[in-house]
C-alpha positions in Angstrom: -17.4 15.5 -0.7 -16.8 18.1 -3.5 -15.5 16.2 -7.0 -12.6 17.8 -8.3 -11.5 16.9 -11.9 -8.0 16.8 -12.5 -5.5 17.1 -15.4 -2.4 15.0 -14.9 0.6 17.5 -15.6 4.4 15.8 -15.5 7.5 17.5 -14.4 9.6 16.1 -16.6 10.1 15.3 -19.9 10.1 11.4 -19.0 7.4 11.7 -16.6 5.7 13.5 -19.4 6.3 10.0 -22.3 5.2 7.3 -19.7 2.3 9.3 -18.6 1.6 9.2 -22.8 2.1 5.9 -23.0 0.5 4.3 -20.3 -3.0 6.5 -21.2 -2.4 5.8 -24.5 -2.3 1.9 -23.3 -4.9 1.7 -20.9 -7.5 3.5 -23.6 -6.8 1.0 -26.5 -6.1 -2.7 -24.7 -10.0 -2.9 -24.4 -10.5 -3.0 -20.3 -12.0 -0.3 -18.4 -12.2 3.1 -19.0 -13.3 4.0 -15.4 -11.3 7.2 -14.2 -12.4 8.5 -10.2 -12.0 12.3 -9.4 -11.4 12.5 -6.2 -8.5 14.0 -3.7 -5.6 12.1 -2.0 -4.5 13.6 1.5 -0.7 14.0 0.8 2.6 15.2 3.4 2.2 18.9 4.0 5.8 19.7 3.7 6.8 23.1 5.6 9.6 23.6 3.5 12.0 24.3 6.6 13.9 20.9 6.8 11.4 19.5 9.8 10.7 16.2 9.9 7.4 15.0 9.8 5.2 14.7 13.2 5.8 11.0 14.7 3.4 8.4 14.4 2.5 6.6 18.4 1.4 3.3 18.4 0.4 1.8 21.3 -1.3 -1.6 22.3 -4.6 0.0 22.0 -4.5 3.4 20.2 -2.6 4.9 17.3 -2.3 8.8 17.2 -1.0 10.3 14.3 -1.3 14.0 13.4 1.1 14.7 10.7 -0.3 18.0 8.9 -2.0 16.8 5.4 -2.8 18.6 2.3 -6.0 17.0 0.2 -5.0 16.8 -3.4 -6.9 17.0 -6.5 -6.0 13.4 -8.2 -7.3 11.1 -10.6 -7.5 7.5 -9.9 -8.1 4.8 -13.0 -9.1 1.5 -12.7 -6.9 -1.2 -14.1 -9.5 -3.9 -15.2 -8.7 -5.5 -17.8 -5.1 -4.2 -18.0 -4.0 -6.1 -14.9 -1.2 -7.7 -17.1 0.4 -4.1 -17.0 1.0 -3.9 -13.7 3.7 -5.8 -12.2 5.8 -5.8 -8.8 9.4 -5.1 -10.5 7.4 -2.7 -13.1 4.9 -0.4 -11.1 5.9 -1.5 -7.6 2.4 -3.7 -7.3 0.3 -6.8 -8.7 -2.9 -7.8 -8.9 -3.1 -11.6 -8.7 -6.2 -14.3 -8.6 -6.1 -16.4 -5.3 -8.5 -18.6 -3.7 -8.0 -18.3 -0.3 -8.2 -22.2 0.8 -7.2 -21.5 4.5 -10.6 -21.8 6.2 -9.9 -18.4 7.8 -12.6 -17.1 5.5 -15.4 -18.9 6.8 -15.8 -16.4 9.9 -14.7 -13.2 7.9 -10.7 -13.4 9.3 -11.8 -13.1 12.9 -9.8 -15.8 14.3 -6.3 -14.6 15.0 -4.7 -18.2 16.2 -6.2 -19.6 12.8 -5.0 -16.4 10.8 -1.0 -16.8 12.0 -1.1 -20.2 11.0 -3.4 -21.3 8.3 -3.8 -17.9 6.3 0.1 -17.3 6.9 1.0 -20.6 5.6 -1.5 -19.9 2.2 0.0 -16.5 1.6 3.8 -17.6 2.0 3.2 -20.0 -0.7 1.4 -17.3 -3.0 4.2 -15.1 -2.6 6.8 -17.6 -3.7 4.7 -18.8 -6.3 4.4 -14.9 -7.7 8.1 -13.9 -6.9 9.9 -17.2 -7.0 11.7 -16.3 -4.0 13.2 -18.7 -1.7 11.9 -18.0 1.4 8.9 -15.5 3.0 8.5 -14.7 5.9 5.1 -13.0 7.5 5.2 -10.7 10.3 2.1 -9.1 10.7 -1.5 -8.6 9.6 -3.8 -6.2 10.0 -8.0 -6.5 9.4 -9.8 -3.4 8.8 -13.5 -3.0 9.2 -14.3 0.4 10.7 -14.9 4.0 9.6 -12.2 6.3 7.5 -11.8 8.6 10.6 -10.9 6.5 12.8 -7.3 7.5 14.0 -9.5 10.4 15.2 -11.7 8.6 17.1 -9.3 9.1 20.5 -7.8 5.9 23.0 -8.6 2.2 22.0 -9.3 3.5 18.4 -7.3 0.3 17.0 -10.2 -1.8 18.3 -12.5 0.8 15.4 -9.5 0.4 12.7 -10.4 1.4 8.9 -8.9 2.6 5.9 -5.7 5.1 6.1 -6.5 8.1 4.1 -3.1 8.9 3.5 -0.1 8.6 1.4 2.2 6.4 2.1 5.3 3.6 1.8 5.3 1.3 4.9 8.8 1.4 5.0 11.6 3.7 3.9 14.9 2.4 3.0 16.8 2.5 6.4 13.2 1.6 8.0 13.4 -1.3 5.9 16.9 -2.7 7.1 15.9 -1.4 10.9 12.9 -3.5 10.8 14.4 -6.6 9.3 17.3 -5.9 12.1 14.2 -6.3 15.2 12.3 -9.3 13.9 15.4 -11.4 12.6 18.6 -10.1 14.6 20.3 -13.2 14.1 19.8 -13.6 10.4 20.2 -9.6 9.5 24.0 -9.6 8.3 23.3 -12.4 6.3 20.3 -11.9 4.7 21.7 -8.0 4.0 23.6 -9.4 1.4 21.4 -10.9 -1.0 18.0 -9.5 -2.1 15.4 -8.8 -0.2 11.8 -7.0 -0.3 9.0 -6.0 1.6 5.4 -6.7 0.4 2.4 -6.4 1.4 -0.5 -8.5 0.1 -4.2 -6.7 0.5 -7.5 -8.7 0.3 -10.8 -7.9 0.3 -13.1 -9.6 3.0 -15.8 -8.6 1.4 -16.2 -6.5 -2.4 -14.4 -3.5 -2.0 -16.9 -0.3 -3.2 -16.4 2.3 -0.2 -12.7 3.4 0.4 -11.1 1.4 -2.4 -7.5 1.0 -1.9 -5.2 3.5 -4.8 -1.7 2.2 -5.6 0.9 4.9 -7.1 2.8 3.4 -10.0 6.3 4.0 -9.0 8.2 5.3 -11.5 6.1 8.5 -11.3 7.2 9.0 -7.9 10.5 10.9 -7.8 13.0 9.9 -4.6 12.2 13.5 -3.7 8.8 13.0 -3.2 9.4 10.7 -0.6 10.0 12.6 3.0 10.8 9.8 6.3 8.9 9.5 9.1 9.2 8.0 12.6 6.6 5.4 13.6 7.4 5.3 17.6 6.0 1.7 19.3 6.5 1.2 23.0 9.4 -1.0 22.5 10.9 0.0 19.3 11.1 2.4 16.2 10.0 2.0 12.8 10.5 4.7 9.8 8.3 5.3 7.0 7.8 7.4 4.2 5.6 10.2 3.4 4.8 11.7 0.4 4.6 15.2 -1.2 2.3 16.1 -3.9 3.3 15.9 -7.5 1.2 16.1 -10.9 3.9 13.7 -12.1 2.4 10.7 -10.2 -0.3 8.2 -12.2 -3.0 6.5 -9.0 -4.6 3.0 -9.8 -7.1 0.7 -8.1 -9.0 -2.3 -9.1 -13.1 -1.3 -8.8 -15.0 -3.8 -7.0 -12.2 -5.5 -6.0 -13.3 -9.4 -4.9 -11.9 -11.5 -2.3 -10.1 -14.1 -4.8 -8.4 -11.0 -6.2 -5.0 -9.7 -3.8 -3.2 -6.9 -4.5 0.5 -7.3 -3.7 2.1 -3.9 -3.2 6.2 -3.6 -2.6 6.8 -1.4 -0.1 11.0 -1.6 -0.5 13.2 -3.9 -2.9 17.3 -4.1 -2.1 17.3 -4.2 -5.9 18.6 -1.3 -8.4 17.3 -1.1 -11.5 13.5 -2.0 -10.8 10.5 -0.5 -9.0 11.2 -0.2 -5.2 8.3 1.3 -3.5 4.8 1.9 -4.5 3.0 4.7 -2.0 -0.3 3.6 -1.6 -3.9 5.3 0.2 -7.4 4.8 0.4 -9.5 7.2 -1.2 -13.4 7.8 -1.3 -14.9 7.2 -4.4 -17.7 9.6 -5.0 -20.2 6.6 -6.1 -19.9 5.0 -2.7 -19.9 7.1 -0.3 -22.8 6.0 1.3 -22.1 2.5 1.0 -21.2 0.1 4.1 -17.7 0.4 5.5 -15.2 -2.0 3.5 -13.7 -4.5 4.9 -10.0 -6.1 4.0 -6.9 -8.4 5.5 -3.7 -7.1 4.6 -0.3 -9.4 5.9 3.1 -7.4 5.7 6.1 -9.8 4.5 9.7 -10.0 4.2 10.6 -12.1 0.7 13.6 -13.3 0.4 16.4 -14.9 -2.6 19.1 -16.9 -2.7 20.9 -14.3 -4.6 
């Protein structure tokens, strides 16, 4: 892989003071100084108005071919400055957790005791963190396989790895349509309080190949962001996409530990605070030859009494 260095230039004036700021911050509060040159595969936006190529997931294969542009970016790690970084601020958190589930023992392999012990752990995490009133989990994903795999043709969920692309989970009306499928009874009134989606990402094992990069998101203009259909056999979801921009500021935690989760909002009702954080994984040039990382991520609905 050919290192790129980068220099981070704003498009705006505001863009321009936080981007100040938060260098200014990281460089003096004492943590790391650790900054990756490396390249993010971004939306290649034709310009014309064409929405992006859909997304096909099936029970044993995901193909996605949406066009991609690799991007010179520079990615710094937040040790030591974790404090900065908080859900309603940046759009993600880095929290410490001991996982005391059991579903650890045998590397998250055992789907039965995932949905119930891990689920029940991680609800009461995200509570603890948000002080919402009620989560609800609805998914999880484990990845252990190579960086190429939606490439790798049918069955290629069996082989899943990182996602080397930007990315929100949701958009905003993906958000409402998917809280519509999994609680149709409970939509209307649940719609009129707040609500968010988060994800919360663990590391199985230490994280050195593929580390996971999370976009602050107050660098990432609403323009930036470009929806895309995620077509399932039963259903639609929509997500977004994301154009390049020197405005936006990459972060990850380096040798990220399995007591250490990432929570990363992928869509907040709320005005008036960080609503979605795009988010990739990304090769760091030290550890590229390192073993394939492996990582549980659950996807969760949070929700508030007001």
């Amino acid at each position: 892989m050919a290192v790129a260095s980068t220099v981070i230039q704003t498009v705006s004036e505001s863009a321009a003071l936080h981007s100040h700021r938060d260098s200014a911050s990281l460089s003096e509060s004492g943590g790391s100084d650790v900054e990756v040159a490396t390249t993010l595969n971004y939306y290649n936006d034709p310009g014309d108005g064409s929405l992006p190529e859909p997304v096909y997931v099936q029970k044993e294969t995901v193909t996605n071919k949406r066009s991609l542009v690799p991007t010179p970016v520079t990615v710094r790690d937040i040790t030591g400055h974790e404090a900065m970084f908080t859900l309603d601020g940046s759009g993600f958190e880095l929290c410490h957790h001991e996982d005391q589930s059991g579903c650890r023992e045998d590397g998250y392999r055992d789907k039965e005791s995932i949905e119930v012990a891990y689920y029940a752990e991680m609800e009461q995490l995200l509570k603890k963190v948000t002080g919402a009133s009620r989560v609800f989990v609805w998914d999880h994903k484990t990845r252990r396989g190579p960086t190429n795999w939606h490439n790798m043709g049918p069955g290629n969920q069996a082989k899943r790895g990182p996602i080397l692309r930007t990315h929100v989970d949701q958009s905003y009306a993906g958000a409402e349509s998917l809280l519509r499928w999994l609680l149709p009874d409970e939509a209307d009134e649940l719609l009129k309080r707040r609500w968010q989606i988060i994800n919360a990402w663990r590391p199985i094992k230490t994280v050195y190949k593929d580390p996971l990069a999370v976009a602050d998101a107050r660098t990432i203009a609403e323009e930036d962001l470009v929806p895309g259909k995620i077509i399932y056999t039963d259903h639609e979801r929509e997500s977004w996409t994301v154009k390049p921009s020197a405005a936006h500021r990459w972060y990850f935690k380096y040798a990220q530990r399995p007591d250490e989760v990432l929570l990363i909002k992928c869509y907040d009702s709320a005005q008036g605070v960080a609503r979605r954080a795009p988010h990739s994984a990304f090769e760091d040039p030290r550890h590229i030859d390192d073993p394939w990382r492996e990582s549980i991520e659950i996807r969760t609905m949070v929700f508030y009494d007001v």
